[in-house]
C-alpha positions in Angstrom: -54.7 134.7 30.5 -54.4 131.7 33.1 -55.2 128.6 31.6 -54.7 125.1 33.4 -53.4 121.7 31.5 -56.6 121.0 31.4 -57.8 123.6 29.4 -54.8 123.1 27.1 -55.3 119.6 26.7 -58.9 120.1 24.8 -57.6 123.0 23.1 -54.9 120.9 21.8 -57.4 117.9 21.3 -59.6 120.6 19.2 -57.8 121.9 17.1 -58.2 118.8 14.4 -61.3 117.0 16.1 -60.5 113.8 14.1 -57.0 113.3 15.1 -56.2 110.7 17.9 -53.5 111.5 20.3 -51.6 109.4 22.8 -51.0 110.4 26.4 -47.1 110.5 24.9 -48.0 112.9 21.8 -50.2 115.1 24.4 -47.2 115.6 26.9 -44.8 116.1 24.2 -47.1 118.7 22.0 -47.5 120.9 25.4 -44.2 120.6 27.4 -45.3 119.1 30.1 -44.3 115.4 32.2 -45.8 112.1 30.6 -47.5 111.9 34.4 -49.0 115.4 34.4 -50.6 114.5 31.2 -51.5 111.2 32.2 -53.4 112.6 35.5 -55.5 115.0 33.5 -56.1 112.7 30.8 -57.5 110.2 33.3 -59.6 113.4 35.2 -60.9 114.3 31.7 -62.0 110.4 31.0 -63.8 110.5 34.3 -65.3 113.7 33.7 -66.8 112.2 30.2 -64.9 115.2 28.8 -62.6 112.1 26.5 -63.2 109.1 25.1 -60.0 106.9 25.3 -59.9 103.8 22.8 -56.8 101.6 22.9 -55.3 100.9 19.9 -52.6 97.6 20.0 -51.0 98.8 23.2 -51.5 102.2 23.2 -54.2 104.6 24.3 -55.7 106.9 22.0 -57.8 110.4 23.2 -60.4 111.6 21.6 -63.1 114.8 22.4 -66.1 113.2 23.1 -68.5 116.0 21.2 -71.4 114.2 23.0 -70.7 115.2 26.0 -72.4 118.8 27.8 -69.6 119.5 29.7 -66.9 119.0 26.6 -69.5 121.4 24.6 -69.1 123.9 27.3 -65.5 123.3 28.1 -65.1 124.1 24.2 -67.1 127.1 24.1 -64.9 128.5 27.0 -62.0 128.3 25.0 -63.6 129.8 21.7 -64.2 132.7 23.9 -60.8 133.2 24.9 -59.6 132.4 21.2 -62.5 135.1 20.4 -61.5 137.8 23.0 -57.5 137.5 21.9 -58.6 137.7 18.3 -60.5 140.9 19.1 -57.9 142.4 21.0 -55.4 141.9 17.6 -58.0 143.3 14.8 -59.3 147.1 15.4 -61.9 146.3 12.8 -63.3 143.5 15.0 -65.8 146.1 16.6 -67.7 147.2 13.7 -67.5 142.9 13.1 -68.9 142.1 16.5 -71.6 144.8 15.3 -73.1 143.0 12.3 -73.2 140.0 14.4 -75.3 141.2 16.6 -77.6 141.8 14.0 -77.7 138.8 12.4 -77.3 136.4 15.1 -80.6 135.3 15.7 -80.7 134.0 11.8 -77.7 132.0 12.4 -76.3 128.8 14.6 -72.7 130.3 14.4 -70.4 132.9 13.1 -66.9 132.0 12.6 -64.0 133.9 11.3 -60.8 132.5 9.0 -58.4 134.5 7.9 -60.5 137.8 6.1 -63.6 135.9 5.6 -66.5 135.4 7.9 -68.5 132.1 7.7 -71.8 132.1 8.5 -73.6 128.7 9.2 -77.1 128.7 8.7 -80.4 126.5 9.8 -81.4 124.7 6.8 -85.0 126.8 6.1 -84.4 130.3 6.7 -85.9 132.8 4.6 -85.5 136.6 4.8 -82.6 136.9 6.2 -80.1 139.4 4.5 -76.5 138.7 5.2 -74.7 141.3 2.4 -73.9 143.7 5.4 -70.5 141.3 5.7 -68.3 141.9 3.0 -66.3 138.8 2.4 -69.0 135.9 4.0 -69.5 132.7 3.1 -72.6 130.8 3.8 -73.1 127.6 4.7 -75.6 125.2 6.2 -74.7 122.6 8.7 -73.9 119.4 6.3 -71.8 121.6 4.3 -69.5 123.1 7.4 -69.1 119.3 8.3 -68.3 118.2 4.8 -65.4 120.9 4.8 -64.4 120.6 8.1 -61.2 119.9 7.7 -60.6 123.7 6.0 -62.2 125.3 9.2 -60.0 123.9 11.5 -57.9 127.0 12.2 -60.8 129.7 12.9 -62.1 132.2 15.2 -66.0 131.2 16.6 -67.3 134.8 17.2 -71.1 133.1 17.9 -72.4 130.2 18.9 -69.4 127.8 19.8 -71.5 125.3 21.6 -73.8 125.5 18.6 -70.7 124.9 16.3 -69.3 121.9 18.3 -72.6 120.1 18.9 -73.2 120.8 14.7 -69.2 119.3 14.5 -70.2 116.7 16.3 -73.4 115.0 14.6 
């Protein structure tokens, strides 16, 4: 699968949302030129996409969670982290089955390691989630309390819900 720096950048920029990263640290964590990076850094400020804040004299990136286009930017790339994921685990079928059925109940669905994570609005009743084995269930305060542990997952619904709940 074809990705661009750009892509790659934000995927590098989301895997630990907090984090601040220099142009320098960017460049050197993908390979590339200090002046590739520095191009699409600069097309990614102007796009809103990140937020650069200058720290004594160097330039910090952030994601700016905010922004529409980074929300869909960042559900692009959860689909391709999804799609890879599914192509690697035969069970991820019957998986992608029971989310069907409850994603109407949920915001997001997420996947790390053997366990699936399901992140629910704060008032829902009747919903029965025991048709997942080994869940966990979690409102919105608590995935951004333990953020931190859900840094390495797979979003299998909802990844602009779980960016725009990431980023409040």
């Amino acid at each position: 699968m074809v990705t661009t720096l750009k892509h790659r950048i934000i995927e590098l920029l989301s895997r630990d949302p907090g984090e601040l990263y220099s142009i320098s640290d960017i460049a050197k964590r993908l390979g590339v030129a200090y002046s590739h990076a520095h191009g699409f850094v600069k097309t990614l400020v102007s796009e809103d996409v990140l937020l650069i804040k200058k720290i004594g004299n160097v330039s910090v990136c952030s994601l700016n969670l905010t922004a529409p286009m980074t929300l869909s930017l960042l559900s692009i790339i959860e689909s391709r982290r999804a799609l890879e994921w599914m192509k690697k685990n035969p069970q991820s079928a019957k998986l992608m089955e029971r989310v069907e059925i409850v994603k109407d109940n949920v915001h997001c669905v997420l996947v790390k390691g053997n366990r699936v994570v399901l992140v629910v609005p704060e008032k829902i009743k009747g919903a029965e989630f025991s048709i997942f084995k080994n869940r966990v269930v979690l409102n919105h305060r608590q995935l951004r309390r333990k953020r931190k542990q859900y840094n390495d997952r797979i979003v299998l619904h909802g990844a602009e819900k779980y960016w725009s709940l990431m980023s409040d």
